[in-house]
N, C-alpha and C positions, 0 to 999 in steps of 0.2 A: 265473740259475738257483739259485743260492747262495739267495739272499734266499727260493724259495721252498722250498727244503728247512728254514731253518728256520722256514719261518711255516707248514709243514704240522704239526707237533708240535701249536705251537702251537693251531692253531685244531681239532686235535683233543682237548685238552685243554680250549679253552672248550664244544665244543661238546661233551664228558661233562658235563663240570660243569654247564650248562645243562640239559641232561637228567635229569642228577640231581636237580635242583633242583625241577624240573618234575611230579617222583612223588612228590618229597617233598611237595610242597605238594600232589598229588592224594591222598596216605595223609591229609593231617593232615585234607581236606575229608570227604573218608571218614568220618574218625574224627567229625569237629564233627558230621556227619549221622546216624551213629547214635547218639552222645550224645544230640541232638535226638530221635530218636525213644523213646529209653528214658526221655527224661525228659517226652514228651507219653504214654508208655503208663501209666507213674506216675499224672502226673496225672488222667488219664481215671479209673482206679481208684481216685481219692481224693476223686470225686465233683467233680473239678472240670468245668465247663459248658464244651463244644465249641462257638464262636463262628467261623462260615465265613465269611472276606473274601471274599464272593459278588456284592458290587455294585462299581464303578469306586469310591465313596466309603467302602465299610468297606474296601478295601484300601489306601484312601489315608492311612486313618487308623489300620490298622495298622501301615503303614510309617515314622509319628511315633512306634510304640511301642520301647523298649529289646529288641533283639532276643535272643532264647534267655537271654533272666534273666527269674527268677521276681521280680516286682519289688509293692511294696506300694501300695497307692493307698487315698486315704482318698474315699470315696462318699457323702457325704448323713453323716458322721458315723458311717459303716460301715465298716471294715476290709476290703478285697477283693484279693488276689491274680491279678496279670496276666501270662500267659506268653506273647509274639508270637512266632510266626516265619512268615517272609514266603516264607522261602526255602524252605521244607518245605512243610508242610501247607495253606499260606495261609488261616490261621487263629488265635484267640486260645483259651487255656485261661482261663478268669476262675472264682473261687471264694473262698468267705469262710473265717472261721477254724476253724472245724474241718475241712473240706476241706485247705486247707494244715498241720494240725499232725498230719491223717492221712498225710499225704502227707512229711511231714517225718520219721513213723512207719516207714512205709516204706523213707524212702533209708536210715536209720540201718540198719534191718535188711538191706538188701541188702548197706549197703555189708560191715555183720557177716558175710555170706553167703561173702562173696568173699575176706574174709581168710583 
């Protein structure tokens, strides 16, 4: 009986902690998912092109893309900006360079907003 008086604390103490842990990591998803959408409604408004993983093979091949980074690819000798995310939208933002240094316009000024 001993033994389990102290192993009741105990497994009350993992099982907060486990819990806590558990909304922690549900706030920060939170968080990642509307970062994700502030930074596809940006992009929308900086002319970048909405591309839907609508067949089993653009979503297979979105899924090789770097997820929620605006990342650079060079095309035919053309400068293109690619945003995936697989987990949102299931879909890619793609757009060239003045769509991205609009859109770079923007975060600057938001982020100005906010200060």
């Amino acid at each position: 009986m001993r033994y389990l008086s102290i192993l009741h604390p105990v497994l009350l103490a993992l099982s907060a902690a486990i819990l806590l842990t558990g909304c922690a990591v549900a706030a920060f998803l939170d968080i990642q998912k509307e970062e994700a959408k502030d930074t596809e409604r940006l992009l929308a408004a900086a002319g970048f092109e909405l591309k839907l993983a609508d067949t089993p093979q653009k979503m297979a091949h979105l899924k090789t893309l770097a997820q929620n980074s605006l990342v650079m690819h060079d095309a035919d000798g053309q400068l293109r900006y690619v945003y995936a995310d697989v987990a949102g939208c299931k879909c890619l933002y793609a757009g060239g360079q003045a769509a991205y240094d609009k859109y770079q316009r923007m975060v600057v000024r938001e982020d100005a907003e906010l200060k």
